[in-house]
C-alpha positions as CSV (number, residue, x, y, z in Angstrom):
1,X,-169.3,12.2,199.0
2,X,-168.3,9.0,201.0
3,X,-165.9,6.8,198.4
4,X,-165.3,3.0,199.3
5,X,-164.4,2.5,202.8
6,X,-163.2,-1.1,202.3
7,X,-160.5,-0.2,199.5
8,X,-156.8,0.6,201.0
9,X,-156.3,4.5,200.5
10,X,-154.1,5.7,198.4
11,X,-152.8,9.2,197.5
12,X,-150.7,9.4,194.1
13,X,-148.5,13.1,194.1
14,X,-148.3,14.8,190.7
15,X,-150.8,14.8,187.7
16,X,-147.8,14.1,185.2
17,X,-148.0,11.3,182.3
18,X,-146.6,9.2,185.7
19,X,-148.5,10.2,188.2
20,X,-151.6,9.8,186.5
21,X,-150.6,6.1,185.1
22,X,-149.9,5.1,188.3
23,X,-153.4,6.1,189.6
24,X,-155.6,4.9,186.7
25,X,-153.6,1.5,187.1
26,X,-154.4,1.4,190.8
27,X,-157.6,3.2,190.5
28,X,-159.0,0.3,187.9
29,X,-157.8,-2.6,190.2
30,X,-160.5,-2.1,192.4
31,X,-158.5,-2.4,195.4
32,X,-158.0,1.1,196.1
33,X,-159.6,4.3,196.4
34,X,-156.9,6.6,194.5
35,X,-156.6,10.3,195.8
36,X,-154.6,12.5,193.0
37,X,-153.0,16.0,194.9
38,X,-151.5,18.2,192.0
39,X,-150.2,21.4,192.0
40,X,-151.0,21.8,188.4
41,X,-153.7,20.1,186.8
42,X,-153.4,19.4,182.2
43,X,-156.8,20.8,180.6
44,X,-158.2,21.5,177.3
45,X,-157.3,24.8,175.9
46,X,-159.4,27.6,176.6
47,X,-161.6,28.2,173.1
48,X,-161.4,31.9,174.2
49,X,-157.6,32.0,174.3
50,X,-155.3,33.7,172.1
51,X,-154.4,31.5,169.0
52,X,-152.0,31.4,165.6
53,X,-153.7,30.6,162.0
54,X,-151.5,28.5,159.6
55,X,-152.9,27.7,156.8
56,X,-156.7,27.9,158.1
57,X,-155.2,26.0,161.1
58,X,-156.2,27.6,164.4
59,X,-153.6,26.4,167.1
60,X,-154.4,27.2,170.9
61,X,-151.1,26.4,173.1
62,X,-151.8,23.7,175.4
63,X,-149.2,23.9,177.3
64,X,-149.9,26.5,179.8
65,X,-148.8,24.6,183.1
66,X,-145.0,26.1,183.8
67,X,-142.2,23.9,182.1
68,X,-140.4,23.7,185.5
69,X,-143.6,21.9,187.3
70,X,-144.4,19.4,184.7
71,X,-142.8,18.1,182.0
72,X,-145.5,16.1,180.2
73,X,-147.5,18.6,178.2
74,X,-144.1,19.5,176.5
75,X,-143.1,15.9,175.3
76,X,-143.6,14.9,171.5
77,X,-144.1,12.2,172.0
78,X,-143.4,8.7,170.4
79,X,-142.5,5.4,171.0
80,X,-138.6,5.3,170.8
81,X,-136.6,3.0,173.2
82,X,-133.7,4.9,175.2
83,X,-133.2,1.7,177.0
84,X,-129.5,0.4,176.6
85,X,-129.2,-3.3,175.8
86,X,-127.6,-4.5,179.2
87,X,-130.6,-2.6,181.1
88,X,-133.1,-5.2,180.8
89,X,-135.3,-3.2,183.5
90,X,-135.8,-0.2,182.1
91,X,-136.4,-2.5,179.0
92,X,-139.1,-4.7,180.5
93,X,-141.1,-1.2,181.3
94,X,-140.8,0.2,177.7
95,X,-142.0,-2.9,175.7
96,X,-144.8,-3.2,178.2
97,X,-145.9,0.1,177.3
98,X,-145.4,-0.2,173.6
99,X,-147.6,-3.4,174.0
100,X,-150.1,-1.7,176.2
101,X,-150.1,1.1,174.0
102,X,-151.1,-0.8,170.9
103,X,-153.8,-2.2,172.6
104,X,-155.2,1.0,173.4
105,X,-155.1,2.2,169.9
106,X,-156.9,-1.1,169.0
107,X,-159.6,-1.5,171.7
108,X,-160.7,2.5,172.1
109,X,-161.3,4.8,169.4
110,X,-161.2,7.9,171.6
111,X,-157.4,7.4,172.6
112,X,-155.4,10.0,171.7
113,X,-152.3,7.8,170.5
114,X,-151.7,6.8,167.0
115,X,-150.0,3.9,164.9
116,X,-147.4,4.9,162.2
117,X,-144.2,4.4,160.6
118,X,-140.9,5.2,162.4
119,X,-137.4,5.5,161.2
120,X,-134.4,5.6,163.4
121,X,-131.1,6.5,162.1
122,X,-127.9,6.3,163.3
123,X,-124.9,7.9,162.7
124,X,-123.1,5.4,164.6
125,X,-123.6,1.3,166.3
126,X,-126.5,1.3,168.0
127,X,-126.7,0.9,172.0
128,X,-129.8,0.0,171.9
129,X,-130.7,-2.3,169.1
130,X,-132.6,-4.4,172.1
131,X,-135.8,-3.4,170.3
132,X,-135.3,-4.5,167.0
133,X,-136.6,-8.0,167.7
134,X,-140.0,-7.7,169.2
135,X,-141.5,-3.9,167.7
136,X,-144.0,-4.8,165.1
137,X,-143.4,-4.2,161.4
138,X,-139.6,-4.4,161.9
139,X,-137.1,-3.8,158.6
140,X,-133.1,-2.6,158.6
141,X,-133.6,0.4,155.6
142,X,-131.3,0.1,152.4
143,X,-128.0,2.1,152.0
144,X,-129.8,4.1,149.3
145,X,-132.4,5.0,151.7
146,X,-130.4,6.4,154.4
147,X,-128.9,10.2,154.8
148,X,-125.9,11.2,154.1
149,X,-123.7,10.4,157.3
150,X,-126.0,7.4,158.5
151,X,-124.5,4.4,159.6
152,X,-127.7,2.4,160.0
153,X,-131.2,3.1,159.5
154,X,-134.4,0.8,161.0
155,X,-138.2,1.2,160.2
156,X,-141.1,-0.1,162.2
157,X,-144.3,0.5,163.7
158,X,-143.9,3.2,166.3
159,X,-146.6,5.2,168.1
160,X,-147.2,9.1,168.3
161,X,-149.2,10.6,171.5
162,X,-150.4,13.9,171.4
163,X,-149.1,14.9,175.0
164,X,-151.3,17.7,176.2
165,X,-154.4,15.2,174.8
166,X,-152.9,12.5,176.4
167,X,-152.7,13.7,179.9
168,X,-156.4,15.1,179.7
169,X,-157.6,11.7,177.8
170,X,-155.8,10.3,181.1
171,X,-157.9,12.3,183.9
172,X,-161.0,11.7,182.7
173,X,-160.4,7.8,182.9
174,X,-159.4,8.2,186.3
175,X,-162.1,10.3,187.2
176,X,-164.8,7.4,185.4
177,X,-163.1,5.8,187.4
178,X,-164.0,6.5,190.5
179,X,-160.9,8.4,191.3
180,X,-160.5,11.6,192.9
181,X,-158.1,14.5,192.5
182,X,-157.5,17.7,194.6
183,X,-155.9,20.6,193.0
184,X,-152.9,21.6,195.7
185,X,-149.8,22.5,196.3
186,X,-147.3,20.5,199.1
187,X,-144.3,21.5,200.4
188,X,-143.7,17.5,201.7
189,X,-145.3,14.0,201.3
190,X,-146.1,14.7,205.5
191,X,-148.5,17.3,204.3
192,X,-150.6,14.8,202.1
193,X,-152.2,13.4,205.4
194,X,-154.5,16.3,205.6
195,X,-156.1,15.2,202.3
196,X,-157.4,12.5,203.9
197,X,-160.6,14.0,204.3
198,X,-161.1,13.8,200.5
199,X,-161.7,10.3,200.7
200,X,-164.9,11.0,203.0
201,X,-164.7,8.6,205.4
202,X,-165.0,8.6,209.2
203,X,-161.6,7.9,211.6
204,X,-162.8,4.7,212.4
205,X,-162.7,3.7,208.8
206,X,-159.9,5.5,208.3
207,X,-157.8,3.4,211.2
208,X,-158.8,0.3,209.4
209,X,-155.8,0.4,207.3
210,X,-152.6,2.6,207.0
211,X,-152.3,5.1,204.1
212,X,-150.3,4.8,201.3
213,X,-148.5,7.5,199.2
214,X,-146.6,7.4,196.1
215,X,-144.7,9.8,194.9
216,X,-144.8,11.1,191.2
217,X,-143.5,14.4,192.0
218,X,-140.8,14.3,189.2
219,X,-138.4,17.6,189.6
220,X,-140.3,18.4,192.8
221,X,-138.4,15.7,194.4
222,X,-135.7,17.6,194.8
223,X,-137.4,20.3,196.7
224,X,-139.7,18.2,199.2
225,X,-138.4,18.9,202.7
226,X,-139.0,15.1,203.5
227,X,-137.5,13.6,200.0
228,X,-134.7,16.3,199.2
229,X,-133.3,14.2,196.3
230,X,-129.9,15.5,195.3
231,X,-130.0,13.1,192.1
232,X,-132.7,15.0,190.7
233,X,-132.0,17.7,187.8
234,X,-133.8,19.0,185.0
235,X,-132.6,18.3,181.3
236,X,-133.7,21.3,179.2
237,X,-135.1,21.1,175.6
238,X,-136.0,22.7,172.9
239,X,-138.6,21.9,170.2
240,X,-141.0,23.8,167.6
241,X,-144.2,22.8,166.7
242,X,-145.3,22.9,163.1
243,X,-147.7,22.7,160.9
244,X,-147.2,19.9,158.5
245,X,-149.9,17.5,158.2
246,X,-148.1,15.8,155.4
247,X,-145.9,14.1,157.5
248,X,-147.1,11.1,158.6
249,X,-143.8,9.0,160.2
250,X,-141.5,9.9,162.8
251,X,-137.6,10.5,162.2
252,X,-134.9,10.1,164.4
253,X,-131.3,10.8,164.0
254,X,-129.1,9.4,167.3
255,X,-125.7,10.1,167.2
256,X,-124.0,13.7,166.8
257,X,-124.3,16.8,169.1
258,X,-127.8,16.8,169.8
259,X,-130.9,13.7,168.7
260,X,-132.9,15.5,166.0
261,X,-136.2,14.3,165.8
262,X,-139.7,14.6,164.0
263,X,-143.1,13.9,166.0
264,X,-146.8,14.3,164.5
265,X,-148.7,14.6,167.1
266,X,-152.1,13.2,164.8
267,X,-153.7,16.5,164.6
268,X,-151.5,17.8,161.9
269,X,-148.9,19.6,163.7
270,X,-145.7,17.7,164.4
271,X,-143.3,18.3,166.7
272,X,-139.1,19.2,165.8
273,X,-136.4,18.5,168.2
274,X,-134.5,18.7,170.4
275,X,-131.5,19.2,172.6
276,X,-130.2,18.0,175.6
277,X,-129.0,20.2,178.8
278,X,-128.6,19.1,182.0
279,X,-129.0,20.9,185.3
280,X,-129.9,24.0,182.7
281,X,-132.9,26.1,184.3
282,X,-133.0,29.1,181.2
283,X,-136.7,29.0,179.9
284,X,-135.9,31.2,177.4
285,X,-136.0,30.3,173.6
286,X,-132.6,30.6,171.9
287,X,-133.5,31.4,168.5
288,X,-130.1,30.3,166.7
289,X,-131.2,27.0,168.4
290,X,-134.8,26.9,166.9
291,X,-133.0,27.6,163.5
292,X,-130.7,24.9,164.0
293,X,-133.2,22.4,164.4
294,X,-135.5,23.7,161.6
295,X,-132.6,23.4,159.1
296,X,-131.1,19.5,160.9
297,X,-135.0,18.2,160.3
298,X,-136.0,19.6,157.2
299,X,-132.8,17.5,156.1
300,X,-134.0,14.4,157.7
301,X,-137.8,14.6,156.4
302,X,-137.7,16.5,153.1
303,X,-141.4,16.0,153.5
304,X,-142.1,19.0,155.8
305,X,-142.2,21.5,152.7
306,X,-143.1,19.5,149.5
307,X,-141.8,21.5,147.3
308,X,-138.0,20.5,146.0
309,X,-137.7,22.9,143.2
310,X,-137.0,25.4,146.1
311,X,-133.4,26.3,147.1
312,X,-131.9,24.9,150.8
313,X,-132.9,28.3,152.3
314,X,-135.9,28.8,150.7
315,X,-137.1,25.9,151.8
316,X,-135.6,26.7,155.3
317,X,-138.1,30.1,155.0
318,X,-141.0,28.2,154.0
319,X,-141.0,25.7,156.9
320,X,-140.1,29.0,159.7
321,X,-143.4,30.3,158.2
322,X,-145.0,27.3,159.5
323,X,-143.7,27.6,162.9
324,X,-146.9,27.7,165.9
325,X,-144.6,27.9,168.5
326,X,-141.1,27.5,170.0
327,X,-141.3,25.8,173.6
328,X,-138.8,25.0,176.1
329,X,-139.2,21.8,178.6
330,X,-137.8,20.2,181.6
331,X,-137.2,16.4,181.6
332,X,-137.2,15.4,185.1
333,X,-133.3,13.9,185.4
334,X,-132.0,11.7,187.4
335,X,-128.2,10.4,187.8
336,X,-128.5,6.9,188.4
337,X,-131.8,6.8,186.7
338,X,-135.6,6.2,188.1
339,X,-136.1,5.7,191.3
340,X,-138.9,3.5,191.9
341,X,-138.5,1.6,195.7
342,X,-140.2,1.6,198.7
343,X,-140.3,4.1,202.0
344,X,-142.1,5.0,204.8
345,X,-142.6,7.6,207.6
346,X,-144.6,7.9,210.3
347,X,-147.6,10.6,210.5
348,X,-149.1,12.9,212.7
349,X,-151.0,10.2,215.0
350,X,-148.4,8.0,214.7
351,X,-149.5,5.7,212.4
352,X,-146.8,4.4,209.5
353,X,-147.4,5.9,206.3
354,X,-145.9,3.7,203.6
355,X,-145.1,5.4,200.6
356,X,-143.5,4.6,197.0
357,X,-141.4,6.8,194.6
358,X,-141.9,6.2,191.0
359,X,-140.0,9.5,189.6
360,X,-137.2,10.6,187.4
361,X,-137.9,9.2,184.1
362,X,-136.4,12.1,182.5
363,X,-137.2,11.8,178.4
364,X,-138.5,8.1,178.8
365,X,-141.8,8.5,180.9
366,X,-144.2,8.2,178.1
367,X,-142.6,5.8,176.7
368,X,-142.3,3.2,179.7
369,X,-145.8,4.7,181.9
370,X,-147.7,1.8,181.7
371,X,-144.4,-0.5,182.9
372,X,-143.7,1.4,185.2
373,X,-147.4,2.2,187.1
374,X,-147.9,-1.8,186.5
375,X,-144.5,-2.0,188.8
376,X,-146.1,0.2,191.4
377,X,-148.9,-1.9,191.6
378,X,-147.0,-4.6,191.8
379,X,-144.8,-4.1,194.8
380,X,-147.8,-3.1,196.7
381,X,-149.4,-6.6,195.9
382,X,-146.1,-8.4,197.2
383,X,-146.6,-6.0,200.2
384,X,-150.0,-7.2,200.8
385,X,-151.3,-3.6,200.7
């Protein structure tokens, strides 16, 4: 099928939360025809698959793309800055997204994101109190509402996205919207040129304007011949999904060894976290870990099993027995942080091929998509492209 000849081409790499931002973003401006090439591609879990019951809950893992080619799928995910307050930047991009988020929730019924209370608790100052002054619903908790060992504690209208939903929710907007996607893998952006043929259009049409690439390739960016980032490094986590549909705000405790966290995803199971290593590759549960965070949450949201008249272990036994799964994720690192600037090569015939990076968001992507595929759309306005 012949797409529009007169739109600049564009071909987006990787089908992460990033990747696939950036192309709606593009895709909806209708000044370019968006090409998505993906290795791996987020769907809906097969009905057919093999499943765990909780509580007459059937749970299907949707994460079956391999942690170490997209992190996405694994994330919570909420709304919860990680911007410091001297990075006004990386701040810009969050509350964009948190405001672009919000209107989602308000303006389309089918999005997979949802509005609910937050708490944030610190065991120390806070580096990033940035936030406090334009997130909606905003209140500083009272001392007899915080943990023992919490410095300060903040409350305020936060969002949860169901990742794996998220992603797929994503797709088939860009696909409505014209958009196109090619399942494949590449070894180097030089390689996307023979995708051209996906946008259907004859050479003459195609020397009309220069192709465009950006790169969303996340980890991958490390390994493309042609990019070869040496900045790039995975940050390994750990969560475990639950069943707990009584829990309906997230919790977060900054400050100690490792962030703890608590994440409904909307559908009734809610996500427990985390830890933090960098440059780790082992995709292997550690079970002492999983143990770990089931105790450190269950103490931050008492919530997850109801019943108090049960001892601290008994409890601890009653919330393992709601475990669906124990999953292990690669945040896509990056010392110095996201690299999001311009570059160029030239192709096979010649011809310049200009292309953008927009990777290594490492926990933040979610959380700061929307700023940053706005920002990508932006520099190729000021480029006249």
């Amino acid at each position: 099928m012949s797409h529009s000849s007169n739109k600049q081409r564009v071909i987006v790499l990787g089908a992460g939360v990033i990747g696939l931002t950036t192309a709606l973003v593009l895709q909806r401006s209708n000044k370019y025809q968006v090409l998505i090439v993906s290795e791996h591609i987020v769907t809906t879990p097969d009905p057919s698959s093999e499943s765990i019951t909780v509580d007459n809950f059937e749970f299907r893992d949707p994460t079956t793309v391999p942690a170490l080619k997209m992190a996405s799928p694994y994330s919570g995910a909420h709304w919860r800055s990680l911007s410091t307050n001297d990075d006004k930047k990386s701040q810009s991009f969050e509350k964009y997204t948190y405001n672009a988020m919000m209107k989602l929730v308000e303006t389309d019924p089918t999005c997979p994101i949802k509005v609910i209370k937050g708490i944030d608790l610190y065991k120390g100052d806070p580096t990033n109190s940035w936030y406090f002054d334009f997130v909606r619903d905003f209140k500083v908790l009272q001392k007899h509402e915080l943990p023992e060992g919490i410095k300060l504690g903040v409350e305020y209208s936060t969002l949860v996205i169901n990742s794996p939903e998220y992603l797929v929710w994503l797709y088939k907007l860009f696909v409505k919207a014209g958009g196109i996607v090619k399942q494949a893998r590449v070894d180097s952006l030089r390689e996307l040129e023979q995708f051209e043929t996906e946008f259907g259009l004859s050479n003459q049409q195609k020397h009309n304007s220069d192709l465009i690439i950006v790169n969303c390739s996340a980890l991958g960016s490390a390994k493309l011949v042609d990019v070869q980032d040496p900045l790039v490094h995975p940050v390994r986590g750990q969560v475990a999904i639950v069943w707990a549909p009584q829990v309906q705000r997230t919790v977060t405790r900054i400050g100690g060894k490792f962030m703890r966290y608590v994440i409904p995803r909307g559908n009734g199971t809610v996500i427990l976290g985390g830890t933090h290593f960098a440059y780790d590759y082992n995709e292997k549960v550690d079970d002492q870990t999983t143990i770990e965070i089931l105790r450190e949450t269950l103490e931050l949201t008492p919530e997850l099993v109801p019943d108090t008249s049960l001892s601290s272990d008994q409890r601890l036994d009653e919330l393992s027995k709601k475990v669906l799964a124990v999953k292990v994720g690669f945040r896509p690192g990056r010392v110095g942080g996201v690299r999001i600037e311009e570059d160029k090569f030239y192709g096979k015939s010649g011809d310049k091929v200009k292309v953008i990076h927009n990777y290594g968001h490492s926990g933040f992507g979610i959380q700061s998509s929307w700023g940053y595929a706005t920002e990508v759309y932006k520099m190729l306005q000021s480029s006249k492209l």
